[in-house]
C-alpha positions in Angstrom: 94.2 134.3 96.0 94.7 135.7 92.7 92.7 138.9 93.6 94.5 139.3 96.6 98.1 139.2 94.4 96.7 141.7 92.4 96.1 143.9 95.5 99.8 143.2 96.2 101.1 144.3 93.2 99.3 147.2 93.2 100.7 148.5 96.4 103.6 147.3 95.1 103.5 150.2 92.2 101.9 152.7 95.0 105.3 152.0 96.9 107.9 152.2 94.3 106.3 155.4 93.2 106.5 156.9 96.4 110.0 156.0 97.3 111.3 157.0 93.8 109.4 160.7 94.3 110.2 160.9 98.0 113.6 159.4 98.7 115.6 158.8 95.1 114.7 161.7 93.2 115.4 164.3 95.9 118.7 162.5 97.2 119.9 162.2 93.9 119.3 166.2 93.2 121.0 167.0 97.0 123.6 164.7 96.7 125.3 165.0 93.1 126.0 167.6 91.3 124.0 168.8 88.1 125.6 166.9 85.4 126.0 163.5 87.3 122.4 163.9 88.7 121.4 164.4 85.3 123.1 161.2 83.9 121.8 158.9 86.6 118.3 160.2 86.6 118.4 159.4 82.5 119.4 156.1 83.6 117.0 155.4 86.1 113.7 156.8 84.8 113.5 154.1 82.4 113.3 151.4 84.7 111.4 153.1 86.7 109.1 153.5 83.6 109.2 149.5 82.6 109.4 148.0 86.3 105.9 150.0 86.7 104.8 149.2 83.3 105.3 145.9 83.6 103.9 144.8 87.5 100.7 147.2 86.0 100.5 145.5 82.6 100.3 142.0 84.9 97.5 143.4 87.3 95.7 144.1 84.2 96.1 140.6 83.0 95.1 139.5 86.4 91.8 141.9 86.2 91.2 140.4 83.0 91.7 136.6 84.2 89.3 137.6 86.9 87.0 139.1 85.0 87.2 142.2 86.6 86.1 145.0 84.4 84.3 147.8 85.9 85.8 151.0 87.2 88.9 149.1 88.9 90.0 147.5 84.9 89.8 150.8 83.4 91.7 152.5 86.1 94.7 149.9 85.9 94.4 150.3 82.3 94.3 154.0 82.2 97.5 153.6 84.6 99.2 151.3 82.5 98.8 153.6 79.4 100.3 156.6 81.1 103.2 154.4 82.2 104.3 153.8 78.2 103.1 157.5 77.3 105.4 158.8 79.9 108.3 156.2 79.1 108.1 156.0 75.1 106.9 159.6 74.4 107.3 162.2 77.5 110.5 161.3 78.3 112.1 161.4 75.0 110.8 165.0 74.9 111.4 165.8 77.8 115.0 164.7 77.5 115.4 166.5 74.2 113.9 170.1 75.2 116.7 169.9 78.6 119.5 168.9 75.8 118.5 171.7 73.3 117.5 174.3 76.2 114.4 174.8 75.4 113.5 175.6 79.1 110.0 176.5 78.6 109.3 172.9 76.7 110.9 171.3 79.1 109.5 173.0 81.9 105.9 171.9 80.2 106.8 168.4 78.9 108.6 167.7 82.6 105.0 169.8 85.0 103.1 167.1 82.4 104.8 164.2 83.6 104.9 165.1 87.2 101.2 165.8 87.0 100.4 162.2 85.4 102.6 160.6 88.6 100.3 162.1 90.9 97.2 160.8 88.8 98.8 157.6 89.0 99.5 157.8 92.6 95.8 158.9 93.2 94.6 155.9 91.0 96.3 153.4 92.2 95.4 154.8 96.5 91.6 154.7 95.1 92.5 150.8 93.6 93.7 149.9 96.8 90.6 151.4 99.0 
């Protein structure tokens, strides 16, 4: 039962991810214009962030209730981790180098973070296989 919650909530990550970088993200940029894109997205990521970091941070507890620690512990982990990195650190930066137009920082700090949501997303697909 409790394994098979834990299988939940990791779709449940796999899902928010994908609709966020599929659906939100791309309506938002189509639909508003620059500035008010830019404002919600700054409001948005962060829960995003938590929301993830959170339902992760419990699957971990779950692993660890179960006593679950081989590959699929360290990937949750590893996932989990890169949640907070990209919330407290990455998007700070990232944030910063757009408001000071440093383009080519933020065009690093922002290819980063899209490249550690598709290691996420490839993570959590191989937790769920």
């Amino acid at each position: 039962m409790i394994e098979q919650l834990s299988i939940y909530l990791i779709a449940m990550i796999l899902g928010i991810m994908l609709f966020f970088s599929f659906v939100i993200a791309p309506v938002v940029f189509t639909t508003l214009d620059e500035d008010n894109a830019r404002k919600f997205i700054r409001r948005i990521f962060p829960f995003y962030y938590n929301v993830n970091l959170a339902i992760s941070f419990i699957v971990l507890l779950l692993f660890l209730f179960l006593s679950k620690l081989g590959v699929d512990f360290y990937l949750i982990l590893i996932i989990t981790i890169l949640f907070a990195i990209s919330n407290y650190l990455l998007m700070p930066l990232i944030n910063k180098y757009r408001d000071e137009k440093q383009d080519k920082k933020f065009k690093y700090s922002h290819f980063i973070s899209v490249v550690i949501n598709f290691v996420q997303m490839i993570c959590l697909v191989f937790l769920l296989i």
